[in-house]
KOLKOL-475299 format. One record per atom (N, C-alpha, C, O, CB): residue in three letters; x negated, y negated, z negated; residue number from 1; atom name. Coordinates in Angstrom, 1 decimal, padded with zeros to 4 digits. Glycine has a CB too. Example, Ala and Ser with C-alpha at 12.3 -4.5 7.8 and 13.67 -1.06 7.14 Angstrom:
2
  type       x       y       z  seq  atom
   ALA  -013.2   005.7  -007.8    1     N
   ALA  -012.3   004.5  -007.8    1    CA
   ALA  -013.2   003.3  -007.8    1     C
   ALA  -014.2   003.3  -008.5    1     O
   ALA  -011.3   004.5  -009.0    1    CB
   SER  -012.8   002.2  -007.1    2     N
   SER  -013.7   001.1  -007.1    2    CA
   SER  -012.9   000.0  -007.9    2     C
   SER  -013.4  -001.1  -008.0    2     O
   SER  -014.1   000.6  -005.7    2    CB
! end
This chain:
66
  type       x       y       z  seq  atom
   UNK  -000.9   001.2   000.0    1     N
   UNK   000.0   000.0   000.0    1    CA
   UNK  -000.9  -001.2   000.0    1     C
   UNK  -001.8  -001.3  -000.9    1     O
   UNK   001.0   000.0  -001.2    1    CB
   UNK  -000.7  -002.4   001.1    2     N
   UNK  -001.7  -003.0   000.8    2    CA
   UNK  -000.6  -004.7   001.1    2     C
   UNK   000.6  -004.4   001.5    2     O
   UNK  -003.2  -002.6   001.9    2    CB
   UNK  -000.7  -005.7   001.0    3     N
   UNK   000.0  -006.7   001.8    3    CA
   UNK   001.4  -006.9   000.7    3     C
   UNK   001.8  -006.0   000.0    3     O
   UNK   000.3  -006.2   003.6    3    CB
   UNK   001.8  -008.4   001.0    4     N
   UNK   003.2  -008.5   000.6    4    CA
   UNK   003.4  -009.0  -000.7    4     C
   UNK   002.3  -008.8  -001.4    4     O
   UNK   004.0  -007.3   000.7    4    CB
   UNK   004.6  -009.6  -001.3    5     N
   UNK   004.4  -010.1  -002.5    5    CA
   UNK   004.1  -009.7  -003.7    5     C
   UNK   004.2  -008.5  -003.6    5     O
   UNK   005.1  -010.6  -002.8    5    CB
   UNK   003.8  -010.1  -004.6    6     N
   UNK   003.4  -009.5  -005.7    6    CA
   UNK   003.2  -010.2  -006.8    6     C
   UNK   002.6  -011.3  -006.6    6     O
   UNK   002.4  -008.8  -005.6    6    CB
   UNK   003.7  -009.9  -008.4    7     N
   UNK   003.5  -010.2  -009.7    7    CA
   UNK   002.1  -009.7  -010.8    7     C
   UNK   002.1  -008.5  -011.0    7     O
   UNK   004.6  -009.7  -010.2    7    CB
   UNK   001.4  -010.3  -011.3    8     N
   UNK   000.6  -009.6  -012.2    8    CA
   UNK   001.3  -009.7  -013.6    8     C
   UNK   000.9  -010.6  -014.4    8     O
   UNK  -000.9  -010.2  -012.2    8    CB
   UNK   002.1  -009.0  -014.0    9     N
   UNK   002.6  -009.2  -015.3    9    CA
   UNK   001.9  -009.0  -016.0    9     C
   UNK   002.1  -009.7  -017.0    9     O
   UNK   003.5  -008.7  -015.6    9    CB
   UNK   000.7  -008.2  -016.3   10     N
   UNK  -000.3  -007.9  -017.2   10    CA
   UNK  -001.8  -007.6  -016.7   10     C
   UNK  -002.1  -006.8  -015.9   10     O
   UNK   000.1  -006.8  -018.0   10    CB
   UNK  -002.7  -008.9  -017.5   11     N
   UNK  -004.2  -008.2  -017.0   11    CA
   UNK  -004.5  -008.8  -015.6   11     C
   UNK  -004.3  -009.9  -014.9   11     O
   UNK  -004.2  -006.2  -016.7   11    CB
   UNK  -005.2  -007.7  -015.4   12     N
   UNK  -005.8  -008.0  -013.7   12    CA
   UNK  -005.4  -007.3  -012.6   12     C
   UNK  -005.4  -006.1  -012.7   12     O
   UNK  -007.2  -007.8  -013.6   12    CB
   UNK  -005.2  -007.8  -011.5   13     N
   UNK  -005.5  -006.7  -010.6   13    CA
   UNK  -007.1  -005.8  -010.2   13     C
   UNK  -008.1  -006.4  -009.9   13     O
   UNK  -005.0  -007.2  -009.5   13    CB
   UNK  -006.9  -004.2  -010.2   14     N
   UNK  -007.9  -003.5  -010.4   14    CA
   UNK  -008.1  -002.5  -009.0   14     C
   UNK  -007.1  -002.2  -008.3   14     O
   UNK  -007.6  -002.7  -011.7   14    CB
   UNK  -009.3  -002.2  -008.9   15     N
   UNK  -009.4  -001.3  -007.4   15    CA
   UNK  -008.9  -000.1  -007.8   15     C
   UNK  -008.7   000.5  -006.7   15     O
   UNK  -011.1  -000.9  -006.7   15    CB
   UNK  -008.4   000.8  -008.8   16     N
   UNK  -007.6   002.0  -009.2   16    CA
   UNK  -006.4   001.3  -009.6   16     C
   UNK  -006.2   000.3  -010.3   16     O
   UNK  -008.3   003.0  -010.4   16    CB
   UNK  -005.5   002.2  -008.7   17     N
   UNK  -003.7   002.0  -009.0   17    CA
   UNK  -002.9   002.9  -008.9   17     C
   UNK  -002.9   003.7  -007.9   17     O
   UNK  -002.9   001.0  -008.0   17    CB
   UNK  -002.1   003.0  -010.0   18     N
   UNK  -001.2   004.0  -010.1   18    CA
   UNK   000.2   003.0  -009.8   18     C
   UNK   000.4   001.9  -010.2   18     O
   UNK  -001.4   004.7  -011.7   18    CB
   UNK   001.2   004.0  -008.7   19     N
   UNK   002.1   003.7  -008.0   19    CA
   UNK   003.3   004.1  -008.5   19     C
   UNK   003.4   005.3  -008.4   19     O
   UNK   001.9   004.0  -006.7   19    CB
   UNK   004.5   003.4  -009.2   20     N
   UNK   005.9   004.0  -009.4   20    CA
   UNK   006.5   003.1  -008.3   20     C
   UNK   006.2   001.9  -008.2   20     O
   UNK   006.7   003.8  -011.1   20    CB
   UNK   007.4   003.8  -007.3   21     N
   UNK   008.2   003.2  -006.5   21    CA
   UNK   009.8   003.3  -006.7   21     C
   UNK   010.5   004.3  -007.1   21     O
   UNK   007.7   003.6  -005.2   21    CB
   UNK   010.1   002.1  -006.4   22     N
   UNK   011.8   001.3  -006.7   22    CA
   UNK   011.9   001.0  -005.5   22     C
   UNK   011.1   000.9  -004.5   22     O
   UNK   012.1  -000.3  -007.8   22    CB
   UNK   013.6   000.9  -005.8   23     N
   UNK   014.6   001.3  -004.4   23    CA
   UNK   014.0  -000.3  -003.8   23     C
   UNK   013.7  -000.5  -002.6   23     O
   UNK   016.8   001.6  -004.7   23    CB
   UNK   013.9  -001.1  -004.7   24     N
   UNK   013.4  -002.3  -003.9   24    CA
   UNK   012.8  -003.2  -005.1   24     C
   UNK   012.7  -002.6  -006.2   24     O
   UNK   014.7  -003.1  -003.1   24    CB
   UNK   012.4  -004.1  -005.0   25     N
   UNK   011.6  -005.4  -005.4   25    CA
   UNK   012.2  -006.0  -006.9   25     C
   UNK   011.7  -006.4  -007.9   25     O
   UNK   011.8  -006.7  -004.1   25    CB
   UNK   013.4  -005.8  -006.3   26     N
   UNK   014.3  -006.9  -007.5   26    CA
   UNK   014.6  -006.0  -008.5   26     C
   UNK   014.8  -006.4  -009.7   26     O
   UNK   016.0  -007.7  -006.8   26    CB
   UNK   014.7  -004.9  -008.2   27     N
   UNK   015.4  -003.4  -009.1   27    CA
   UNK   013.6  -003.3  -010.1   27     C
   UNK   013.8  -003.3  -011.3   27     O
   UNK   015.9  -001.5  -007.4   27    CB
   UNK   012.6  -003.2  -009.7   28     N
   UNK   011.6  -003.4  -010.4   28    CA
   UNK   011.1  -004.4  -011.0   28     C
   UNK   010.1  -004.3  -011.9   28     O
   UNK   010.9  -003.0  -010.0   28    CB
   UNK   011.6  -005.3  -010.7   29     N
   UNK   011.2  -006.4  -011.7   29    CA
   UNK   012.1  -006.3  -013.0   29     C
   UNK   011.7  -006.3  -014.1   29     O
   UNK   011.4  -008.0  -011.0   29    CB
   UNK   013.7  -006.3  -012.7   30     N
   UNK   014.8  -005.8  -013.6   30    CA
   UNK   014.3  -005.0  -014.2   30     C
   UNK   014.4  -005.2  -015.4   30     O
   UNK   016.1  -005.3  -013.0   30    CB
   UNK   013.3  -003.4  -014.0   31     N
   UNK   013.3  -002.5  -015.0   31    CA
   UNK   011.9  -002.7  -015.9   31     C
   UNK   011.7  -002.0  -016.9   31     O
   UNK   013.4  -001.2  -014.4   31    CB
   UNK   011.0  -004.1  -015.1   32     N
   UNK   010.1  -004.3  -016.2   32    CA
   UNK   010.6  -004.8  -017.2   32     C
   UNK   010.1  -004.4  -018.2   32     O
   UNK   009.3  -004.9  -016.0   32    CB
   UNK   011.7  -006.2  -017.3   33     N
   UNK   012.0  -006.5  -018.1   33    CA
   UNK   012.9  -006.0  -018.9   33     C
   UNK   013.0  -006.7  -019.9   33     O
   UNK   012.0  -007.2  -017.8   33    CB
   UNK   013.7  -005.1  -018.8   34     N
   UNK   014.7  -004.2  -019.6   34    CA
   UNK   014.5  -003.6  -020.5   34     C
   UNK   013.5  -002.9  -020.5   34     O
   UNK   015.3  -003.4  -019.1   34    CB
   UNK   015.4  -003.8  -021.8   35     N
   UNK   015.1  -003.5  -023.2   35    CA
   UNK   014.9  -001.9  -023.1   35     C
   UNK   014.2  -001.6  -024.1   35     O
   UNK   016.3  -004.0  -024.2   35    CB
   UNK   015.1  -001.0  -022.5   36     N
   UNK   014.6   000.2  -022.5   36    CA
   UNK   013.0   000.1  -022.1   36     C
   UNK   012.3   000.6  -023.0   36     O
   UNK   015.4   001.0  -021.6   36    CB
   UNK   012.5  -000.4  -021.4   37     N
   UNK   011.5  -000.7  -021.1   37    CA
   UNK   010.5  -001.1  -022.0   37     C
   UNK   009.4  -000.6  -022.2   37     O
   UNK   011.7  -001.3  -020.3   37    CB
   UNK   011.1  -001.9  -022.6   38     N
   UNK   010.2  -002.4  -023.8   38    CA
   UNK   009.9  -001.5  -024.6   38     C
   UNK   008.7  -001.5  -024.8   38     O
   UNK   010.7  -003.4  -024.5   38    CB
   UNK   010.7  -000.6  -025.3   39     N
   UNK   010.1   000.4  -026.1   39    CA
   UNK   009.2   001.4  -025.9   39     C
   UNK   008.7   002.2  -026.7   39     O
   UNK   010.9   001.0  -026.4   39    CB
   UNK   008.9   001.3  -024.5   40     N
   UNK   007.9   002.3  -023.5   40    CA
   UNK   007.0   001.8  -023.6   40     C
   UNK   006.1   002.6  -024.1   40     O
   UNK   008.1   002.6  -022.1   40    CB
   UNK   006.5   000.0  -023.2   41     N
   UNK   005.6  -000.7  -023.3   41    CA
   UNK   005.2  -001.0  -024.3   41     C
   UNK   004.1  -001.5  -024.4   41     O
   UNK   005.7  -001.4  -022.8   41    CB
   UNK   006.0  -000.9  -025.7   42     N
   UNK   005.3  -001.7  -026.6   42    CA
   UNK   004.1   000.1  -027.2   42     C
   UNK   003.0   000.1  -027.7   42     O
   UNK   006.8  -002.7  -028.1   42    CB
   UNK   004.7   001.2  -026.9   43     N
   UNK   004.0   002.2  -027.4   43    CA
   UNK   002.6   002.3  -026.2   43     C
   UNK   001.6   002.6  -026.8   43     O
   UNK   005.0   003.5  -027.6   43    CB
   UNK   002.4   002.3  -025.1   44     N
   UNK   001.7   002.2  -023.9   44    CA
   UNK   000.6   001.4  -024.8   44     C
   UNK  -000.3   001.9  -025.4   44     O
   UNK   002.6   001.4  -022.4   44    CB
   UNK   000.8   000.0  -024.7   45     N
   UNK  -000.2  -001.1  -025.3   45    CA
   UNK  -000.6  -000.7  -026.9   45     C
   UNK  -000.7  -001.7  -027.6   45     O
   UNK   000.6  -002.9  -025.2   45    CB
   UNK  -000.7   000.2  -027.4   46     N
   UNK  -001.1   000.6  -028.7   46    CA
   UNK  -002.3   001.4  -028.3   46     C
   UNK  -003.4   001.1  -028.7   46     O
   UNK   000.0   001.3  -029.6   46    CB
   UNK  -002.0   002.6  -027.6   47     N
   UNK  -002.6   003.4  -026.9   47    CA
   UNK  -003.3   003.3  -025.5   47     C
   UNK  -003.7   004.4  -025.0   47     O
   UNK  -001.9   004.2  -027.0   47    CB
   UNK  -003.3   002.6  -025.1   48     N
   UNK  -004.0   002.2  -024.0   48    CA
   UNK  -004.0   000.7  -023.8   48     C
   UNK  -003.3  -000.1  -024.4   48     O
   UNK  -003.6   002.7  -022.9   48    CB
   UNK  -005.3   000.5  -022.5   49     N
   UNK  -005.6  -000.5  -021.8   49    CA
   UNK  -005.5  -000.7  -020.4   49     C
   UNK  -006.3  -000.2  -019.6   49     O
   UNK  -006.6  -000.7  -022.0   49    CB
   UNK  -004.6  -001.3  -020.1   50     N
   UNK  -004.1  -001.2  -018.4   50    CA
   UNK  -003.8  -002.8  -018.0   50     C
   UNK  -004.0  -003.7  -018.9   50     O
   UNK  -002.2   000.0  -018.1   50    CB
   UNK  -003.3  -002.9  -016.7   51     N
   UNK  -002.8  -003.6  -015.9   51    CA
   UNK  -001.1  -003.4  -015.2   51     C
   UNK  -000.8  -002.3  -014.7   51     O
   UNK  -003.8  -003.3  -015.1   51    CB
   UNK  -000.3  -004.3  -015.3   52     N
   UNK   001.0  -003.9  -014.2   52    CA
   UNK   001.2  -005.3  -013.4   52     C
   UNK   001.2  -006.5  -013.8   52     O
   UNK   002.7  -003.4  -015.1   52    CB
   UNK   001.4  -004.8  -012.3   53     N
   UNK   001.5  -005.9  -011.5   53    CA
   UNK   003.0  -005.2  -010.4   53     C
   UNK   002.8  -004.0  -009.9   53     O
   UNK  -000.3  -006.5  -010.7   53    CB
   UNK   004.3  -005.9  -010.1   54     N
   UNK   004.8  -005.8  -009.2   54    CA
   UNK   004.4  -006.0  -008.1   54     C
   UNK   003.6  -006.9  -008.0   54     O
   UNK   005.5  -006.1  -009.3   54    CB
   UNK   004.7  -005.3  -007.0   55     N
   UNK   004.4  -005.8  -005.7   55    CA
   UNK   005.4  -005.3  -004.8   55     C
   UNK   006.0  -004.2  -004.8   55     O
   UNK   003.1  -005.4  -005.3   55    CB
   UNK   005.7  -006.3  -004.1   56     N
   UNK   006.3  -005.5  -002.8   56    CA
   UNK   006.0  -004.5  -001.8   56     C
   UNK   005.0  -004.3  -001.1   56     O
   UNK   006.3  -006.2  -002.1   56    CB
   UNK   006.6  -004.2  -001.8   57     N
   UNK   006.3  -002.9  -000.9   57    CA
   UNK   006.2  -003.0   001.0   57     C
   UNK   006.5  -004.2   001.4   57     O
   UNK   007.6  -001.8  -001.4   57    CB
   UNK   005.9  -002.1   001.9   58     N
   UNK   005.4  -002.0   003.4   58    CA
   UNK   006.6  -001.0   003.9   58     C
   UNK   006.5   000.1   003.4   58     O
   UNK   003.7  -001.3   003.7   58    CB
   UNK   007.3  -001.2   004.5   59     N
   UNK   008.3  -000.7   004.8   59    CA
   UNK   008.6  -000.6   006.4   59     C
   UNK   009.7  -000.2   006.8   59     O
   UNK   009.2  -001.3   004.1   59    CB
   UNK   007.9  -000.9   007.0   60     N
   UNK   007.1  -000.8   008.6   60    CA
   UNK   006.6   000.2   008.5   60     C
   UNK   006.4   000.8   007.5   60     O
   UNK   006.0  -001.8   009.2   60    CB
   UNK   006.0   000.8   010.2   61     N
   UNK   005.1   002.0   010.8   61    CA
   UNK   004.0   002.0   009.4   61     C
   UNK   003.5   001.1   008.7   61     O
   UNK   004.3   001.6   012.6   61    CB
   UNK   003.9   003.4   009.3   62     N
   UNK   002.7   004.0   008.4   62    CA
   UNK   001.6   004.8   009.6   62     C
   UNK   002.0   005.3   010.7   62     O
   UNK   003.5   005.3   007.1   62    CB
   UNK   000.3   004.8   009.1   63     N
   UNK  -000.6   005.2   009.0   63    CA
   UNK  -000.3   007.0   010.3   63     C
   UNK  -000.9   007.4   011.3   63     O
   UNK  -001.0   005.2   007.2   63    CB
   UNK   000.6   007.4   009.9   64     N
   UNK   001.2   009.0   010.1   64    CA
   UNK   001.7   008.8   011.2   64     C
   UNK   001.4   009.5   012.1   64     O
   UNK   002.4   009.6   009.1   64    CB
   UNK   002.8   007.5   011.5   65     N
   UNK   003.7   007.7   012.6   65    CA
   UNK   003.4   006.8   013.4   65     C
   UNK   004.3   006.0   013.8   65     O
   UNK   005.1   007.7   012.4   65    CB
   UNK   001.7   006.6   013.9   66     N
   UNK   001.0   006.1   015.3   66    CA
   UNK   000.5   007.2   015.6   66     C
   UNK  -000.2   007.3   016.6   66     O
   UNK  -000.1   005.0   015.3   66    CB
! end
């Protein structure tokens, strides 16, 4: 995934990325901020050191179908 809009909600952006994909843009921003969410993150940041950043996603020809 490379290109297109994007949020750094936490940290930095890093050359290693781990990818959860949403039906779209707006639906992942909504589930960062959702109180379910928060209980996930506040245990995450106790036990680890990471980065999240939204981004938009590429939804054009891939790599496969040239």
């Amino acid at each position: 995934m490379r290109g297109g809009a994007f949020e750094t909600k936490e940290g930095h952006f890093r050359t290693r990325t781990v990818i959860v994909e949403f039906n779209d843009y707006a639906t992942a921003l909504a589930r960062y901020g959702s109180a379910d969410y928060a209980d996930a993150m506040a245990l995450r940041q106790v036990a680890s050191i990471g980065d999240v950043q939204v981004i938009e996603g590429y939804d054009g020809p891939q790599p496969a179908d040239r």
